[in-house]
N, C-alpha and C positions, 0 to 999 in steps of 0.2 A: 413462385410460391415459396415463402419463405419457413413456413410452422411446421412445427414436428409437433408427436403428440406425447406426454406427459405422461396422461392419463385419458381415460374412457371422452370426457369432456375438458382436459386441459391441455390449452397448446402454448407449445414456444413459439416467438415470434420475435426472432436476432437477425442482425446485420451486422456485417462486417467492416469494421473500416480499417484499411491498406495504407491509406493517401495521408494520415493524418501523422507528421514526426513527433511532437510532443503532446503527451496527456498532461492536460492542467496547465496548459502552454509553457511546461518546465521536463519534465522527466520524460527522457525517450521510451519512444516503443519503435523500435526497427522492425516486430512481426506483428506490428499491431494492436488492435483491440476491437470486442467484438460489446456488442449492446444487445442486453438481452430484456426482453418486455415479456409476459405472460397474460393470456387469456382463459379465464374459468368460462363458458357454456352453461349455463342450466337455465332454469328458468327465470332469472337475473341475470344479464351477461354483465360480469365485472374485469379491469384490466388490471392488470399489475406493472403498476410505473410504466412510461413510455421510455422511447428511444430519443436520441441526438438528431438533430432538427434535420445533420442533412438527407437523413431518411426516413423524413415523415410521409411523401409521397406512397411510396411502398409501403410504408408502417399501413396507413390508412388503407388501402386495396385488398392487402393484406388480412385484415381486420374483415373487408365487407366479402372478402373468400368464404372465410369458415363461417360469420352468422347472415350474411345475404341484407336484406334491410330492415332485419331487427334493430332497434337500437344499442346500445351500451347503456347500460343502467346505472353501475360504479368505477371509477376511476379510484384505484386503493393506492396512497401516496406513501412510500415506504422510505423515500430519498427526495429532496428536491433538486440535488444539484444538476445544473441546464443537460449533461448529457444525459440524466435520464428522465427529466420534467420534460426537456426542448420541442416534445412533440402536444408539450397542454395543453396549448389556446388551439390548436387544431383542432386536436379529437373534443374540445368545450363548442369549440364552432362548429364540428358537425353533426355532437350530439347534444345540442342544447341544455337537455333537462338531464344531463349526465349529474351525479350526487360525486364532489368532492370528496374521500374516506381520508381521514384523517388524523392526527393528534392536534394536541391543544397547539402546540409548537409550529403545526405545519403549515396552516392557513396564512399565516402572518410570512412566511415566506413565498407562497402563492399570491399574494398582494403585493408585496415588495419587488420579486423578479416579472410578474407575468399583468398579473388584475386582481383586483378585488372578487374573490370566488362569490357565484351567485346560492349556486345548492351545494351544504358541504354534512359532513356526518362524521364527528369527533367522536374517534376511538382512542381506550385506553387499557392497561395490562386488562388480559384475561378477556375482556370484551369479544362478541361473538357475530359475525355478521353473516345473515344465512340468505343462503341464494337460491334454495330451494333442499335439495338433495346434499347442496355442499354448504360445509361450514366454514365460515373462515376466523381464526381467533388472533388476536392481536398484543404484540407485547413490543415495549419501546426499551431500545438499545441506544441508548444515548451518549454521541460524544463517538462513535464507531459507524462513521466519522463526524458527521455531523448533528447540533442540537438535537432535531426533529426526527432522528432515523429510528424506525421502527422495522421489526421483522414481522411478515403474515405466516399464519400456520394452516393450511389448508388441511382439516382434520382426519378427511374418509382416506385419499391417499398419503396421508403423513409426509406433504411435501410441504418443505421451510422455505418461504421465497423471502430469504434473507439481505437483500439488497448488492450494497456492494461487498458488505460480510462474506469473506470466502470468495470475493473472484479472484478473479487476473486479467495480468496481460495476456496478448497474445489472441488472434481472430481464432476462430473455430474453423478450420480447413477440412471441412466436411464431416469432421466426429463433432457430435455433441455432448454426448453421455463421457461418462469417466472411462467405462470400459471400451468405449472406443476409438480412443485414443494412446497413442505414448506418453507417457505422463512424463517420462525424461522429459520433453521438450517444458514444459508448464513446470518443471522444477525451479528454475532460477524465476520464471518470469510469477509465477504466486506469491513468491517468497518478494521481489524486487515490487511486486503490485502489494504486500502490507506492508513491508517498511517503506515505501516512500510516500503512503497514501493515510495507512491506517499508524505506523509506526509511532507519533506522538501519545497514540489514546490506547497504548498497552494496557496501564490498570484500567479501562473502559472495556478494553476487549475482554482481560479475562474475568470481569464482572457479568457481563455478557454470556459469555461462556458455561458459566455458572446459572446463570438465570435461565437460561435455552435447555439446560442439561437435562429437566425435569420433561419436557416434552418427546414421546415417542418419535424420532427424526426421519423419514426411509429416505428419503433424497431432498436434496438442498439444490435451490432451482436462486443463482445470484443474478447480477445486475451485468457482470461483465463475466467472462472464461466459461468452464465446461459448468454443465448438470453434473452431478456428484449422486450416483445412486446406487454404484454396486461398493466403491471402497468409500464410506463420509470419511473411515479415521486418518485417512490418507492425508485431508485436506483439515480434518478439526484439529489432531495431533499435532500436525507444524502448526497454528494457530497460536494451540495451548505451549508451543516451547518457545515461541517468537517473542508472543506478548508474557512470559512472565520471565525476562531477560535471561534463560538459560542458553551458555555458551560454550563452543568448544576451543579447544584448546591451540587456537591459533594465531599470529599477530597480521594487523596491517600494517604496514606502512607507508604512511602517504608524503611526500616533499612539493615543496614549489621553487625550483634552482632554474634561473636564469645562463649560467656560466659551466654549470655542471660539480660545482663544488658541493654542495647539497647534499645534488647525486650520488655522491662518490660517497660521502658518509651515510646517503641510505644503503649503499651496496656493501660496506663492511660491516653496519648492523645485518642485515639480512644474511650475510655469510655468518656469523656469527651464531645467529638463531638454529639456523641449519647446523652446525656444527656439536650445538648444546640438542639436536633432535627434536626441535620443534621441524613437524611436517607440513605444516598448512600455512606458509608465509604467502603473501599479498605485497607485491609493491608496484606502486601509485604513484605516478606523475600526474600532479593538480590540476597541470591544464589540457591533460589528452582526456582521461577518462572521467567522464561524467560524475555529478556524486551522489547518483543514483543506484550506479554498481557499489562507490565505496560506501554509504550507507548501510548497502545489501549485507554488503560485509561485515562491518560495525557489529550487525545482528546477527550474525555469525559466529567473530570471534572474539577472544575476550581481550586479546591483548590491541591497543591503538600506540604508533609509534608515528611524530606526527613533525616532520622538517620544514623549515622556511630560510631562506634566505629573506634578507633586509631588504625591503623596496621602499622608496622616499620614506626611510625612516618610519616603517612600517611593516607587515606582514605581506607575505608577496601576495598580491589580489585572489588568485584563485585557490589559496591556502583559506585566505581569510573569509570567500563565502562559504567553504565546504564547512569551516568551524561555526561560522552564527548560524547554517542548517540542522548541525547535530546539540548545539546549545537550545535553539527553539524546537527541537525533536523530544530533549529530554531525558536521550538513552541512559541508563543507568547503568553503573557496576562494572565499570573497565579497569583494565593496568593500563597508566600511560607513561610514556616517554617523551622529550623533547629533543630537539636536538634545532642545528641551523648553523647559520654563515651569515656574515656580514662582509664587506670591503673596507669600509672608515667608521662610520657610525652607526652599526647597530639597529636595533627595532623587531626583529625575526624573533628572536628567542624572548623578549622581554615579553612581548605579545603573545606569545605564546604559555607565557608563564600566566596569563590575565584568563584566557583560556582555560587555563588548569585551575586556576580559583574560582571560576564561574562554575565550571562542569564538575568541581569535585572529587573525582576519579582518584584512584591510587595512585600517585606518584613512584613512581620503581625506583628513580636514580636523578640526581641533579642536572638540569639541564646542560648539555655538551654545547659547545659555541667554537667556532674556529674561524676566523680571520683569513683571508684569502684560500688558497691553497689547503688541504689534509697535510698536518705535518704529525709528528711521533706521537706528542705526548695527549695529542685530542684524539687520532687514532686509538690508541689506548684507552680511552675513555669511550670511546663507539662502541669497544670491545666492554667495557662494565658494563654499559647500558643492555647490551643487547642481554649479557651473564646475568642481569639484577631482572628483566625482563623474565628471561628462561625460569631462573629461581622461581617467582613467582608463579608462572603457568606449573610447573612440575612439583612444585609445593614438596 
C-alpha cells in the first residue's frame, strides 16, 4: 500500500525509484527520485498525472485499494513528460471512458507520444472543474518546464499540485511531508533538481511565481520530492532567489588539464581568491565531476573562472560540453575569467574567448595563456586575474 492521505478524500500515491543512475538519461541521481501521482475521491474520482511506467503495476492496484471498482472519471494532465504520462495508455485501457483534462497544448502531445486521446476536456486559466464537494481550478505555467505545463488548485484544502514545479531529487525514505523530514538532505538535491531541470526557464519561473502568488497556497503536492505543507517558504523562497539570478559571493572554478599544467594555474588562482577573502571557492576538474554539481553552482555563485588546455587544436572535450550546457541554459550575470595552456599550437584559450562572446558575461581580466610548464611572469598574471576577480566580488 503505497497512499498516504492528503486530505479527508485526497491521497498520495508515490514510488520510489533507487535503480535508475541518470534522470533524463543525463544528470545523476545517486539517492534517487521519487514519482509522485495524486488521487481526489468524491463523487467523480479524478487522478492527478501518473507515474513512470516501471510502476504502473502497483500504480493501478494501488488505485483499485482506495476506490474498489468504481471507475476513474478524470485523468488531470499537468505535465506530459513519459515519467509522469508513462502510466496513460494503462489507466485509458482500464478505464475506458476516462475524460482526458487538459490545455489546448496538452492533447497534441497525448497524440504524439502515446495515441490519439478519445474523451478529453480543455482547461484554461481560472477554469473550474468540480467533482462534487471538491473544486479544482486550473492555471497554465508555461515553459516551467515544458509548453503544456499547468498547475491544479484543489480549492476546499488549498492544495497546489504543481507538477514538477518545486520538486526534487531524491526518493522519499519513509517521510513525506516537509515536516517529516531533514530538509538538509533535500538542500543540494532541490536546488541541483531546478537548475539542471527548470534552470533555462528562470524568467518562466519567476512569471509563474507571480501568477500563483494570488492564490491562497496550504501545501504544495509536486510531481517528484517531499509535500510541502508546514514550511512552503522554505521551498518557494529558494525558487524566487534561483530563478531571478540572485548570487552570492563566490567563485567556481572549473579546468580541463590533461598534464597537470591547467591544474597548477587553477591552484594559484584559487590560492589567490582565498588570500583576497573570498570564502566560498569551488574547484572543478571537467572530467571527474559531473556538470550538474557545476551548474548547481553557476547558481549559486556569481563569480565563473573557467581553464582549458589545447586539445587537437581545440578546447579540451569535457570543458567544451560543460560550456554549450550553460550557453543553451542561458544563465545570466556572472564575472568571468579565462585562463589555459597549450604545448605548440593553441586553441584552449581562443575558444574560450568565443565562449565569452557568446555568453556575455563580465570579463574581469585578459585571458592568461602559458606554454608548457607555469613560469613567473604568467604566474603573475594568475595572480591579477584572481585580484581583478576579487575586486569585482567585494566591489
Amino acid at each position: 500500500m503505497h497512499h498516504v492521505k492528503l486530505a479527508d478524500n485526497i491521497y498520495y500515491l508515490g514510488y520510489n525509484d533507487r535503480r535508475t543512475h541518470l534522470f533524463e538519461n543525463i544528470w545523476p541521481i545517486p539517492h534517487g527520485v521519487s514519482y509522485n501521482s495524486y488521487l481526489i475521491d468524491d463523487e467523480k474520482i479524478a487522478l492527478v498525472d501518473t507515474v513512470e511506467r516501471q510502476f504502473i503495476d502497483d500504480y493501478l492496484d494501488d488505485i483499485h485499494s482506495i476506490i474498489g471498482d468504481r471507475k476513474v472519471d478524470y485523468l488531470i494532465i499537468n505535465h506530459m513528460e513519459p515519467d509522469h504520462s508513462g502510466a496513460l495508455k494503462a489507466i485509458v485501457a482500464k478505464y475506458p471512458d476516462i475524460i482526458l483534462v487538459g490545455n489546448k497544448k496538452t492533447f497534441g502531445f497525448v497524440e504524439s507520444f502515446y495515441m490519439k486521446p478519445v474523451n478529453t476536456h480543455e482547461v484554461y486559466d481560472g477554469h473550474v472543474l468540480e467533482l462534487g464537494k471538491t473544486r479544482v481550478q486550473f492555471q497554465a505555467i508555461p515553459m516551467v518546464h515544458w509548453p503544456e505545463t499547468m498547475v491544479s488548485f484543489e480549492e476546499t484544502n488549498q492544495i497546489l499540485f504543481s507538477g514538477d514545479a518545486f520538486g526534487s531529487y531524491g526518493t522519499l525514505d519513509g517521510g513525506i511531508f516537509d515536516d517529516e523530514i531533514n530538509l538538509d538532505f533535500y538542500e543540494i538535491e532541490v536546488m541541483r533538481y531546478f537548475t539542471n531541470i527548470v534552470g533555462k526557464y528562470c524568467p518562466h519561473t519567476q512569471r509563474a511565481i507571480k501568477k500563483l502568488a494570488g492564490l491562497d497556497i496550504k501545501m504544495i503536492a509536486a510531481t517528484h520530492g517531499p509535500i510541502w505543507r508546514s514550511d512552503l517558504n522554505w521551498v518557494l523562497s529558494r525558487y524566487d532567489k534561483w530563478s531571478s539570478y540572485t548570487f552570492d559571493n563566490g567563485v567556481i572554478i572549473v579546468y580541463g588539464s590533461m598534464y597537470g599544467n591547467t591544474q597548477k594555474m587553477a591552484e594559484v588562482i584559487a590560492r589567490q581568491l582565498s588570500v583576497r577573502g573570498i570564502r566560498d571557492i569551488r574547484v572543478y576538474d571537467a572530467s571527474k565531476t559531473h556538470s550538474s554539481y557545476i551548474i548547481n553552482d553557476i547558481f549559486k555563485y556569481k563569480g565563473f573562472i573557467v581553464g582549458s588546455c589545447a586539445y587537437n587544436n581545440s578546447l579540451f572535450p569535457n570543458v567544451e560540453t560543460l560550456l554549450s550546457t550553460i550557453e543553451h541554459m542561458g544563465i545570466k550575470d556572472h564575472y568571468l575569467g579565462v585562463f589555459g595552456n597549450f604545448s605548440w599550437n593553441g586553441g584552449g584559450v581562443k575558444n574560450l574567448m568565443k565562449f565569452a562572446e557568446t555568453i556575455n558575461w563580465d570579463l574581469v581580466y585578459e585571458p592568461v595563456e602559458e606554454k608548457g610548464a607555469l613560469k613567473k611572469d604568467k604566474f603573475e598574471q594568475c595572480i591579477a586575474l584572481a585580484n581583478a576577480m576579487a575586486d569585482k566580488l567585494l566591489g
